[in-house]
TORNU-274023 format. One record per residue: x, z, y of N, C-alpha, C in turn; residue in one letter; residue number from 0. Coordinates in steps of 0.001 Angstrom, whole numbers, plus 500000, padded with zeros to 6 digits. Atoms other than C-alpha are relative to their C-alpha. Layout:
N
X/Z/Y/X/Z/Y/X/Z/Y/a/NUM
...
! end
This chain:
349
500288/499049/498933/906364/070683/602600/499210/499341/501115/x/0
500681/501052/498620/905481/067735/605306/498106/500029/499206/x/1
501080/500695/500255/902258/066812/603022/499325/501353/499943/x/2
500723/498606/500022/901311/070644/603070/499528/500419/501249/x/3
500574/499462/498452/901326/071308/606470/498851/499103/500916/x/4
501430/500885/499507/898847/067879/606768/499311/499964/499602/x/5
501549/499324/500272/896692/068844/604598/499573/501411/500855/x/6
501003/499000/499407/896088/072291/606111/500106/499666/501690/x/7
500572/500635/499004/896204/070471/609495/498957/499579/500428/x/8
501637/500585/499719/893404/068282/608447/499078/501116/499328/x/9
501294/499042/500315/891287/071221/606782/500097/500451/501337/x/10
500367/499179/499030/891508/073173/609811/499158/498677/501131/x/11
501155/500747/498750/890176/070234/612062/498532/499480/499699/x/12
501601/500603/500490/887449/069066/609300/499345/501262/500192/x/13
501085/498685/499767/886322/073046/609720/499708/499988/501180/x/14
500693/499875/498617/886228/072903/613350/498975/499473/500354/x/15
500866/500951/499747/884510/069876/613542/498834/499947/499170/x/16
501566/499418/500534/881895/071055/610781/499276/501432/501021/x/17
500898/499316/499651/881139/074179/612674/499430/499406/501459/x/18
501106/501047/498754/880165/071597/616105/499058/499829/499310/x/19
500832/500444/500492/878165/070044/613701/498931/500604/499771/x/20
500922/498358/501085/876579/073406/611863/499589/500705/501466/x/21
500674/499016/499000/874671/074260/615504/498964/499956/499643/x/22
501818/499717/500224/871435/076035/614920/499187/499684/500511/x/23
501044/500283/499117/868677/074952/615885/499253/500764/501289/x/24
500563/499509/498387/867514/077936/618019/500911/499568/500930/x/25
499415/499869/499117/870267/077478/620278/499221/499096/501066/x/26
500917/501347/499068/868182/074342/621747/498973/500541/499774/x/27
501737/499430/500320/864579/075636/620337/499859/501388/499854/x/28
500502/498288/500138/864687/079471/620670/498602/500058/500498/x/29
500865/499768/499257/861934/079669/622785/498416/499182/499227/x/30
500816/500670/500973/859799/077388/620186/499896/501136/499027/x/31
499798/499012/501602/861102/079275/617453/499438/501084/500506/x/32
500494/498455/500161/860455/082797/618756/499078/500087/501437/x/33
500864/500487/499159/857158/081502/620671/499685/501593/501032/x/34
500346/498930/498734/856225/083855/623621/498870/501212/499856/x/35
500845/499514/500014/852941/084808/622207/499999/501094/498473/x/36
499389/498750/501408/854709/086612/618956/500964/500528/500490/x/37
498742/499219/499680/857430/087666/620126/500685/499933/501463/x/38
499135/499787/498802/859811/088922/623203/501332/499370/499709/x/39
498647/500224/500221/862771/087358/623330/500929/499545/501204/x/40
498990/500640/498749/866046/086174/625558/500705/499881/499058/x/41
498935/500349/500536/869029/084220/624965/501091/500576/500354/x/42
498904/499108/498964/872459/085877/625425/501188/499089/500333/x/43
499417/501015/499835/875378/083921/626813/501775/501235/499760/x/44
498655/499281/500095/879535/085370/626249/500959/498885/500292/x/45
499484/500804/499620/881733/083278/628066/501886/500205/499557/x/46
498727/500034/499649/885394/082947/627928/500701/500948/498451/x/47
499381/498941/501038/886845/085748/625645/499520/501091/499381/x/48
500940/499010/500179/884058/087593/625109/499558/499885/498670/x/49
500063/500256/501960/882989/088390/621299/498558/499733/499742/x/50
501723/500400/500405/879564/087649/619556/499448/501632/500537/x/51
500593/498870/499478/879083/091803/620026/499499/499766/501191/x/52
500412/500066/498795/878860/090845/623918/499105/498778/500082/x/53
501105/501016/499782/876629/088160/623369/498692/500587/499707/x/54
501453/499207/500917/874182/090278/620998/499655/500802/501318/x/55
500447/499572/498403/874350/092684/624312/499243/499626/500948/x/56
500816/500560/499404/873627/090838/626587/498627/499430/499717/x/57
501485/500369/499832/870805/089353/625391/499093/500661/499598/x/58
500767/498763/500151/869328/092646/624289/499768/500762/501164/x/59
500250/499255/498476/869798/093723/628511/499269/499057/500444/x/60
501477/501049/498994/867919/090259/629447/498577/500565/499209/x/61
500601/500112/500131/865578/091409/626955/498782/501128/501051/x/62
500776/498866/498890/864986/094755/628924/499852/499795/501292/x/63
500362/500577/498426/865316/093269/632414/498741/499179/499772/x/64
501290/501038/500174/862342/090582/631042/498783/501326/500261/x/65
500892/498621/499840/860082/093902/630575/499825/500778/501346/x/66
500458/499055/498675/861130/095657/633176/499030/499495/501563/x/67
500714/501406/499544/860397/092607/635737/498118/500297/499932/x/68
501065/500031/500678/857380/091872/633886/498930/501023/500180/x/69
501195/498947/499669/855284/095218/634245/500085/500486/501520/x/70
499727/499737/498674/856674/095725/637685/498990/499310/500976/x/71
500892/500733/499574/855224/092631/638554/498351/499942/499888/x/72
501150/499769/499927/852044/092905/637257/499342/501662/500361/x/73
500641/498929/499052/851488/096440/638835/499922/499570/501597/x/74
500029/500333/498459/852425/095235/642305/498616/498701/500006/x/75
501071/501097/499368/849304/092369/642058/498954/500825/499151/x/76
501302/499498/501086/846785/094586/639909/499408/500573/501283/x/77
501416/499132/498988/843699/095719/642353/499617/500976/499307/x/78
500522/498866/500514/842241/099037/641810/498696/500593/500951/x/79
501581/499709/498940/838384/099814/643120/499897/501523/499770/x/80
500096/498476/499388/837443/103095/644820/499087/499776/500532/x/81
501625/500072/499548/834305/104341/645257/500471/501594/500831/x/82
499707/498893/499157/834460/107444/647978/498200/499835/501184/x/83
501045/499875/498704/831897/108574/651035/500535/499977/501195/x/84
499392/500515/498882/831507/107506/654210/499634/501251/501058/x/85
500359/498818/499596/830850/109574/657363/498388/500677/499431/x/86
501908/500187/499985/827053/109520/656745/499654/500758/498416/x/87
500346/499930/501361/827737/110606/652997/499274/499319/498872/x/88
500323/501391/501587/826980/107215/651186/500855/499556/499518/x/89
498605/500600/500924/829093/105871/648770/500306/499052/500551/x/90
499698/501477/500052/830944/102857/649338/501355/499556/499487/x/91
498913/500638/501017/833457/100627/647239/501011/499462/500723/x/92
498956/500928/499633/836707/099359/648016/500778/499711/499409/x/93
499280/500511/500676/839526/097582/646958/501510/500163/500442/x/94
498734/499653/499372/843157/098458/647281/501068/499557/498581/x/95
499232/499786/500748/846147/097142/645806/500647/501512/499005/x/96
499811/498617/500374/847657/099926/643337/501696/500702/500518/x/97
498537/500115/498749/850839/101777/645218/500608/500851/498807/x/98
499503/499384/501295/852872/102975/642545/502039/499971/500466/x/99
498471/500159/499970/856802/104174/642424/500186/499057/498916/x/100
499604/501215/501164/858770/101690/640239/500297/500591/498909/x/101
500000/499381/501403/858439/102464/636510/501488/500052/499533/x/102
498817/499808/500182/861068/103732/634758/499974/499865/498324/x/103
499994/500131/500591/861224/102409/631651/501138/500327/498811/x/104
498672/499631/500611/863562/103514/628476/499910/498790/499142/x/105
499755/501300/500722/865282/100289/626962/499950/500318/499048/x/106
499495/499540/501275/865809/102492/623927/498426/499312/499219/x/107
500980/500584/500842/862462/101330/622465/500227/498451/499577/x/108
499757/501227/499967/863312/097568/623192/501221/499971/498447/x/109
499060/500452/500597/866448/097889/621611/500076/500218/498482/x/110
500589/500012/501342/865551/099676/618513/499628/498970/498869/x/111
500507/500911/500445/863316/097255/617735/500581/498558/499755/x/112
499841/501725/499856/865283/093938/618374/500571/499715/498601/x/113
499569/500749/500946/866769/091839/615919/500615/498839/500809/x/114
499228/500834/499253/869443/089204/616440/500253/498793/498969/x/115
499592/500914/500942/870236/085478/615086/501536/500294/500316/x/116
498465/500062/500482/873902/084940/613942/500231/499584/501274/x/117
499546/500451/498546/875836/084682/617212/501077/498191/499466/x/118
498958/501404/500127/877328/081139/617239/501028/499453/501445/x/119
498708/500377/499526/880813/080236/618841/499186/498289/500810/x/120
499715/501750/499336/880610/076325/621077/501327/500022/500514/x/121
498399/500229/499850/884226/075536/620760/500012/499309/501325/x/122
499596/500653/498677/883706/072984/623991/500133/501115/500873/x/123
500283/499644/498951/881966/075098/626072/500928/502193/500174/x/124
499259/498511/500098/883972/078778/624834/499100/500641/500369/x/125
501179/499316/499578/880749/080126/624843/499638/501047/498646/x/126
500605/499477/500688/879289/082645/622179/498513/500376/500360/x/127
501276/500086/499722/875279/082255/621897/499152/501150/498933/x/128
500872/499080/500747/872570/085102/620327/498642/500111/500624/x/129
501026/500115/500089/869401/085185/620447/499282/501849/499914/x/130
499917/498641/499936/868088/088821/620958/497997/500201/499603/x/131
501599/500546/500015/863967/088849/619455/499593/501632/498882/x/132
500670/498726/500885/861484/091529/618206/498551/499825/500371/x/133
500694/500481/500495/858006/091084/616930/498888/500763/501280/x/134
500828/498865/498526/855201/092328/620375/499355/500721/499169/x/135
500831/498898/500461/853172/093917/617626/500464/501360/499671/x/136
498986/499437/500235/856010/095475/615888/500486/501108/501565/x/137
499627/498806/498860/857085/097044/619552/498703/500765/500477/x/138
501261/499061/499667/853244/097809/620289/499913/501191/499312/x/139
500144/499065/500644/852793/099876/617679/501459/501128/500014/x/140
499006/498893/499697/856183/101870/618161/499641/500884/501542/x/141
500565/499454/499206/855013/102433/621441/498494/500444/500129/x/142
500985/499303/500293/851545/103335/620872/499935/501440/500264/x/143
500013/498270/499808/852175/107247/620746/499966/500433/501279/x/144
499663/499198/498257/853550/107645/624188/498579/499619/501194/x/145
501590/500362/499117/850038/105595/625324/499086/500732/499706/x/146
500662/499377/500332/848234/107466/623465/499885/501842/500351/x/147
499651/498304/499259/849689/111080/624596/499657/500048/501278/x/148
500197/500115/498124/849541/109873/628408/498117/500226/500122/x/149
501213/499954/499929/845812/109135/627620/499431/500968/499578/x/150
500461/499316/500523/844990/111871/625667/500097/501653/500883/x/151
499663/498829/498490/846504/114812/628562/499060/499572/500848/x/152
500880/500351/498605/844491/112429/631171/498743/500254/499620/x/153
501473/499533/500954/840939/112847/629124/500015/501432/499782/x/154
500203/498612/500593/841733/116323/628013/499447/500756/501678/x/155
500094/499470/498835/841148/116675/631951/497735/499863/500252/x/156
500956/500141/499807/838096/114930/631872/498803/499920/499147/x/157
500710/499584/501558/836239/116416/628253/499500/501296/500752/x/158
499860/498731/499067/836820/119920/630773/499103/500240/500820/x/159
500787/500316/499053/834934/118496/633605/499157/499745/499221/x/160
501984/500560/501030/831951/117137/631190/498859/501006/499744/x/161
500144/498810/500053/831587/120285/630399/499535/500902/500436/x/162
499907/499077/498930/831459/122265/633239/498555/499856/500709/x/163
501259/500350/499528/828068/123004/634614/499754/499949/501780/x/164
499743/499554/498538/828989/123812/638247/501314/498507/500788/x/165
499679/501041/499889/829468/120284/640187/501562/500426/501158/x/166
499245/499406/499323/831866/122265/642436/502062/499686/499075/x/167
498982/500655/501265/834446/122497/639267/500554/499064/499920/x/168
499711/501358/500618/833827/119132/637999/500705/499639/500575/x/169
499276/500510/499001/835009/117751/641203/501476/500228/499769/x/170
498552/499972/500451/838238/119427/641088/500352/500232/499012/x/171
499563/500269/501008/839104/119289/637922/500229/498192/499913/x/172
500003/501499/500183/838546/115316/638225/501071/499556/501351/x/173
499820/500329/499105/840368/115724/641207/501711/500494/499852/x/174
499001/499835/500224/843396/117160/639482/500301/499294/498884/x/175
499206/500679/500950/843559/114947/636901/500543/498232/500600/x/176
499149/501286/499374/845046/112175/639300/500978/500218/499903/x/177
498508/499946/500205/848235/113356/638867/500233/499306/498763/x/178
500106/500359/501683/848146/112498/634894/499240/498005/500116/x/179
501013/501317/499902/845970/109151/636323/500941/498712/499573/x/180
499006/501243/499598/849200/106772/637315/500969/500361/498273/x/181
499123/500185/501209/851174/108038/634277/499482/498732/498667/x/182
500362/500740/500810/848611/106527/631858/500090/498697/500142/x/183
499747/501564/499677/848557/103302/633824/501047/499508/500124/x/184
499172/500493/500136/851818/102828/634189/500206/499403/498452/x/185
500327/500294/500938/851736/103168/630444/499318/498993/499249/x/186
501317/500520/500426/848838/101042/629805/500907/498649/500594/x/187
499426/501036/499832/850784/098410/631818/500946/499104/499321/x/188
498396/500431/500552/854028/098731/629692/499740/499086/498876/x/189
500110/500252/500943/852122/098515/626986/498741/498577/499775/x/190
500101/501752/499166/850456/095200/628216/501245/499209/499558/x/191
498583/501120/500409/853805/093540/627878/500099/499846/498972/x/192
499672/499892/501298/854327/094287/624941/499018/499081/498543/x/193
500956/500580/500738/850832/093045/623529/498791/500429/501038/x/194
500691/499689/499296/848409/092376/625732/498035/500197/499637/x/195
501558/500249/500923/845303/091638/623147/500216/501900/499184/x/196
500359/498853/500448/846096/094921/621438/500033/501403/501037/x/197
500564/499211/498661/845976/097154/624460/498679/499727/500531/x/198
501377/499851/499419/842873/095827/625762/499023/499995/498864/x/199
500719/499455/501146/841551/096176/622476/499804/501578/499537/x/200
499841/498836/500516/842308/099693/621880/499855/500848/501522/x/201
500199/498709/498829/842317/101508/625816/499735/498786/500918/x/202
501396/500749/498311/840231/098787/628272/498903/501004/500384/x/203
500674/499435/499261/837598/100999/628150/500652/501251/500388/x/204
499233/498822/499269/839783/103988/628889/500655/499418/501184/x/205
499825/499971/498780/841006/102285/631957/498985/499778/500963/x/206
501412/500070/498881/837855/101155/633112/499215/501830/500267/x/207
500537/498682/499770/836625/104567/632832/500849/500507/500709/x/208
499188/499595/498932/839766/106035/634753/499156/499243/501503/x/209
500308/500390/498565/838902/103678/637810/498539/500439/500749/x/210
501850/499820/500003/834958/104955/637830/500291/501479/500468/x/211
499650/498694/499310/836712/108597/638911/499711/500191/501407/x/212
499886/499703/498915/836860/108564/641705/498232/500213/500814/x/213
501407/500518/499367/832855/107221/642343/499722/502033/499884/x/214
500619/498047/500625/832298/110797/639998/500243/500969/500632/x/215
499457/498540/499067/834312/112863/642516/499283/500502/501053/x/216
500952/500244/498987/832186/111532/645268/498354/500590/499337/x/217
501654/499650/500612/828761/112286/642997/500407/501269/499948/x/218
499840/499188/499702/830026/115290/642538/499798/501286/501264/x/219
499982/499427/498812/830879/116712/645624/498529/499579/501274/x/220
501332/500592/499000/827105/114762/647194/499484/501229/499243/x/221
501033/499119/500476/825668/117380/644719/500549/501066/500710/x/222
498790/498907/499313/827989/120599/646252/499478/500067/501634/x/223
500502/499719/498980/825221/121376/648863/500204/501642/500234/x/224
500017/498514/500021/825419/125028/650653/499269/500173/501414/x/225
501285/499410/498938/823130/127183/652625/501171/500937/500445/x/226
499163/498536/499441/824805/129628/655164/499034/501290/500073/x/227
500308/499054/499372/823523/133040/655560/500469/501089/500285/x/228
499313/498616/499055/824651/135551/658112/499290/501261/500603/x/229
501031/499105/499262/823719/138545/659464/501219/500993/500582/x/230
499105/499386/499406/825285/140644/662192/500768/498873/501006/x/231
499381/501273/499421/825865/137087/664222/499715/500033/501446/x/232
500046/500474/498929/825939/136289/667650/500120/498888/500733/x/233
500180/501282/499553/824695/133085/669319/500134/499227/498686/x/234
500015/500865/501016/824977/131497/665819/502026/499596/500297/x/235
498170/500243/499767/829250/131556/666501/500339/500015/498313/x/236
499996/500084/501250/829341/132280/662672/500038/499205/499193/x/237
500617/501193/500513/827186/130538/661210/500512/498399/500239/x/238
499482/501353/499458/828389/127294/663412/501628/499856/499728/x/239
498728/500088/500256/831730/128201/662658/500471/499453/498727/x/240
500128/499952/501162/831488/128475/658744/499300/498348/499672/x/241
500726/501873/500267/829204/124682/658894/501175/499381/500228/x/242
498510/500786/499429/832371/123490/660817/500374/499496/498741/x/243
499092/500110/501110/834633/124441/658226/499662/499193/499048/x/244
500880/500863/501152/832585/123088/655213/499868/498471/500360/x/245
499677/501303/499803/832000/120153/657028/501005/498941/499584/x/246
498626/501089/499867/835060/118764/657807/500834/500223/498687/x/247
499430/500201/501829/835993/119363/653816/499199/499100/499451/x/248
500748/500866/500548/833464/116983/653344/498602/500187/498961/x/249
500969/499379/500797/830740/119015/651837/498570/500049/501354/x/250
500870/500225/499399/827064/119122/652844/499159/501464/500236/x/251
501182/498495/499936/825154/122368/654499/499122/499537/500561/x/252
501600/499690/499775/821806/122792/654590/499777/500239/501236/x/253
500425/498633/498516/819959/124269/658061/499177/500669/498839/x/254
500490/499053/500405/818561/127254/657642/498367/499736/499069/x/255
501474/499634/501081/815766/128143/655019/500023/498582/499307/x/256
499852/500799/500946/816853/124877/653295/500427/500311/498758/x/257
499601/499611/501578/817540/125210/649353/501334/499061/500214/x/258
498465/501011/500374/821133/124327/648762/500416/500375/498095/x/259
499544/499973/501641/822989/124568/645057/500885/501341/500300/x/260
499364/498735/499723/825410/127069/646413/499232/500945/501920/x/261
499802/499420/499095/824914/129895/648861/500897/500919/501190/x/262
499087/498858/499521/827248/131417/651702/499577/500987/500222/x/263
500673/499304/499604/826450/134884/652167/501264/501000/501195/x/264
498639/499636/498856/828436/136589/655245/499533/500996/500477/x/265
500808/498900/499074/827893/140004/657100/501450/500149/500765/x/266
499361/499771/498292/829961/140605/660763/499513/501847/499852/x/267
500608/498267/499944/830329/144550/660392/500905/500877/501143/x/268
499198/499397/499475/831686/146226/663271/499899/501853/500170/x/269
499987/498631/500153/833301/149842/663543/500063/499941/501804/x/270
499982/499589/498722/832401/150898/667467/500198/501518/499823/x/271
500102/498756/499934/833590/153798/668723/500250/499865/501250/x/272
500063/500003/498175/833300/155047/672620/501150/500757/500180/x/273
498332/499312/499386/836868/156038/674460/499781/500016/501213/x/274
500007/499896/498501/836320/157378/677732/499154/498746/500637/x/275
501553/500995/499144/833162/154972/678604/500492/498718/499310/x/276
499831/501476/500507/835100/152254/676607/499704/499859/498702/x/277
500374/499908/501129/833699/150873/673927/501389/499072/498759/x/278
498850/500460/501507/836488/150217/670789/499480/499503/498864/x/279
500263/500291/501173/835493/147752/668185/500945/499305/498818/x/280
499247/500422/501023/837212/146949/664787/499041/498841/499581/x/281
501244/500643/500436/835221/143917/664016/500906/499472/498255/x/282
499644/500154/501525/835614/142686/660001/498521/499092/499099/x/283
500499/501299/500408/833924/139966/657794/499783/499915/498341/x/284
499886/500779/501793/832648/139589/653964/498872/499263/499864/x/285
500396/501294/500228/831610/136899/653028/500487/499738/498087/x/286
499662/500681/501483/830921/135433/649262/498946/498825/499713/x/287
500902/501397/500431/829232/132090/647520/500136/500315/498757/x/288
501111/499907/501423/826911/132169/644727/500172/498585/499818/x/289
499936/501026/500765/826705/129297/642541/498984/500143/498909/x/290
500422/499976/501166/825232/128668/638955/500210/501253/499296/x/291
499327/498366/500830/827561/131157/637395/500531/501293/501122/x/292
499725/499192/498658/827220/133565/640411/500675/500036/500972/x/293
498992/500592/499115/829574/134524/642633/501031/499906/500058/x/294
498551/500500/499867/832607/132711/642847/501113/499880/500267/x/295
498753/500024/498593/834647/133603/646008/499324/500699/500396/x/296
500233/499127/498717/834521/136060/648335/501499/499900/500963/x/297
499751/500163/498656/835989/136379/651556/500368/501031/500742/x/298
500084/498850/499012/837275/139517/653691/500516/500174/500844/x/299
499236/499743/498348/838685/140231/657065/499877/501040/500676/x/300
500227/499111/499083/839415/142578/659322/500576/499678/500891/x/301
499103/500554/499206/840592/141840/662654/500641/501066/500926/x/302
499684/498994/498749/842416/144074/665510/498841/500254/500955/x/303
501289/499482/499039/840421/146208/668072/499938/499265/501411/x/304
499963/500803/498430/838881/144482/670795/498925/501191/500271/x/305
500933/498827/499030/837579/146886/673667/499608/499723/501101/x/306
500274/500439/498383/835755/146542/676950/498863/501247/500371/x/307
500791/499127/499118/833190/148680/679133/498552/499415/499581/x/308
501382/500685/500491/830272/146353/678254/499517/499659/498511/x/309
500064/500076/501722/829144/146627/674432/499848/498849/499833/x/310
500261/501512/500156/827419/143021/674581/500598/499290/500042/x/311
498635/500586/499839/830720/141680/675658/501146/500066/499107/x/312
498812/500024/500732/832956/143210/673713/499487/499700/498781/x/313
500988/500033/501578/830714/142718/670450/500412/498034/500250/x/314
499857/501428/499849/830847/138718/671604/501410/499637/499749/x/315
498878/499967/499411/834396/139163/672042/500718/500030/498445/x/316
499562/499593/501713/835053/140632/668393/498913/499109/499491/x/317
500745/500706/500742/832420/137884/667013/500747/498572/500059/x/318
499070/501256/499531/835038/135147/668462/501175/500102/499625/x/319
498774/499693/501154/837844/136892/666882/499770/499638/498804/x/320
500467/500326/501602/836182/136423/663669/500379/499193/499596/x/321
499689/501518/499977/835645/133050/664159/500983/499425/499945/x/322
498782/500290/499523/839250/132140/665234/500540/500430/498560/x/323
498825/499261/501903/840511/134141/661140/498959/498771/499372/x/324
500601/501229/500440/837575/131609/660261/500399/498864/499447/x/325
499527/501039/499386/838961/128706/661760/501268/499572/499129/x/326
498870/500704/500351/842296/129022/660553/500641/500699/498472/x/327
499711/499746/501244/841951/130840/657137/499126/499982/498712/x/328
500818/499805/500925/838643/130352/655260/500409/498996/499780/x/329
500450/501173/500781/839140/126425/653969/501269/500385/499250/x/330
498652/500041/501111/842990/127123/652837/499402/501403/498759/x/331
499948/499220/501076/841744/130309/650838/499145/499646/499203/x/332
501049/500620/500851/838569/128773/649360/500489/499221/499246/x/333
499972/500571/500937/840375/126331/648193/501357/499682/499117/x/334
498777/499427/501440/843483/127916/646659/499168/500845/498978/x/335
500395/498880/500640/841134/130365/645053/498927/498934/499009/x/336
500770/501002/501255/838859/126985/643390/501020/499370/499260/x/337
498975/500427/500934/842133/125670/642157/500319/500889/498902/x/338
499722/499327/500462/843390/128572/641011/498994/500760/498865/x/339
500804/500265/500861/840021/129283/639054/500286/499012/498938/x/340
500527/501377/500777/840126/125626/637705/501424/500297/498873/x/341
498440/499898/500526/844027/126338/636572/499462/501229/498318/x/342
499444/498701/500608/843571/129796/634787/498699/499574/499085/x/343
501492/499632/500239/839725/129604/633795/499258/498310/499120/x/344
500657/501463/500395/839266/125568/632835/501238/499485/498999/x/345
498787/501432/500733/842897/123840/631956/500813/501220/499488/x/346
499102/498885/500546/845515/125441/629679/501266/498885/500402/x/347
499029/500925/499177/848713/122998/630879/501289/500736/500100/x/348
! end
């Protein structure tokens, strides 16, 4: 009985002391072994009482914290050039970090993909070690689709605009596909990590072309000249009113008897009627712009009666009312009514 219980004494200590022996080599050379430029990987650590499952874990959450990190970082130092106009309406370039919320990445792709070495026990240290690794091409290509969908919504914006013969359009249409802009790049970033030779192999020039938008919005809108013409005006209050507006949207009018691409056309129509020596006017406003494909927008108003004793006065009086529905309602309707075109009439979404 004594010589039984020393033999399986000494087997159990020659097994212990073979599996010290029997350590794998990644545990010291992972990072050799599953080199950086094939593969993603982290080591996982399980201390104390923790099982190989919580080792495989863990080092399948360093692998997604490495990623997440990783594209975070290289969005916060990536520059992004912008071409826009200045007051004067010349282009000019600049450079601006890119300002982005923090990506939100789903580990579920990571994890999918991983693969794990045999978790190994270190009897000293009561440690359980794993190795958590998956191949960057192997995850490129799983992710692929979702780069390819992001890019393919952001283009479907700008195939629309190519299209479109009226630079008015183009503009916004190029000017709504910034929303769809940051998705792709975030994308384009992720998928950077992942493999950075097969991303810029397959969508470089689709980002370089994204960043060149903006110049196009600006060419655009330099072409998006307009002529005013009014009739039924006083002192040019109209007319100067309507340049205002346009202006300060960043668009370019003509003076008079200049050729523009679009035309405003506007008539000031008032209803006078005489009340006991006073004169009662309803003053009221249409207004529409011609284009390529005719006209585009119109415009109508009517305002409350302004009255006075002096026609010339009160006519000035109701030509300043106008102005004032002008002022504070022609740019918001113009340009819910070019969206709302571009929505119904350009994008299906």
């Amino acid at each position: 009985m004594k010589k039984t219980s020393l033999f399986f004494f000494m087997f159990l200590c020659s097994f212990l002391f073979a599996k010290e022996i029997e350590k794998p080599e990644w545990v010291e050379s992972w990072k050799c072994i599953y080199s950086d430029s094939i593969y993603i990987a982290q080591l996982g650590k399980a201390k104390g009482k923790k099982s190989a499952n919580d080792a495989k874990s863990i080092a399948a959450n360093t692998v997604a914290q490495y990623i997440q990190t990783t594209v975070q970082s290289e969005i916060n130092s990536s520059i992004k050039t912008y071409t826009g106009q200045d007051k004067e309406g010349r282009l000019v370039t600049s450079q601006e970090k890119e300002n982005t919320q923090d990506i939100s990445i789903s580990v579920d792709l990571s994890l999918t993909s991983l693969e794990y070495t045999e978790p190994w026990y270190n009897q000293k240290e009561k440690t359980w070690y794993c190795v958590a690794y998956a191949k960057r091409e192997k995850l490129w290509e799983q992710y692929r689709p979702t780069l390819q969908n992001s890019r393919d919504r952001l283009f479907s914006f700008y195939d629309i605009a190519d299209k479109s013969k009226e630079p008015l359009y183009k503009m916004l249409i190029y000017q709504q596909s910034i929303q769809y802009e940051q998705d792709f790049l975030n994308c384009y970033s992720f998928a950077s990590i992942l493999s950075s030779n097969l991303t810029k192999q397959n969508y470089s020039k689709d980002r370089s072309y994204i960043y060149s938008i903006s110049s196009r919005i600006a060419e655009e809108k330099n072409k998006c000249t307009f002529a005013i013409q009014v009739d039924g005006d006083i002192q040019n209050i109209i007319y100067q009113k309507i340049k205002d507006v346009l202006s300060n949207d960043g668009y370019k009018v003509k003076n008079k008897n200049e050729s523009a691409l679009y035309v405003v056309k506007v008539h000031n129509h008032f209803d006078d009627m005489l009340v006991n020596s006073v004169h009662v006017i309803k003053p009221g406003i249409e207004l529409t712009i011609e284009g390529y494909s005719g006209s585009f927008f119109s415009y109508s108003k009517q305002q409350k009666n302004v009255s006075g004793l002096n026609i010339d006065i009160t006519r000035l009086k109701a030509i300043q009312a106008l102005s004032e529905e002008i002022q504070n309602t022609f740019s918001q309707e113009f340009n819910e009514k070019l969206n709302k075109t571009i929505n119904s009439d350009f994008l299906i979404f």
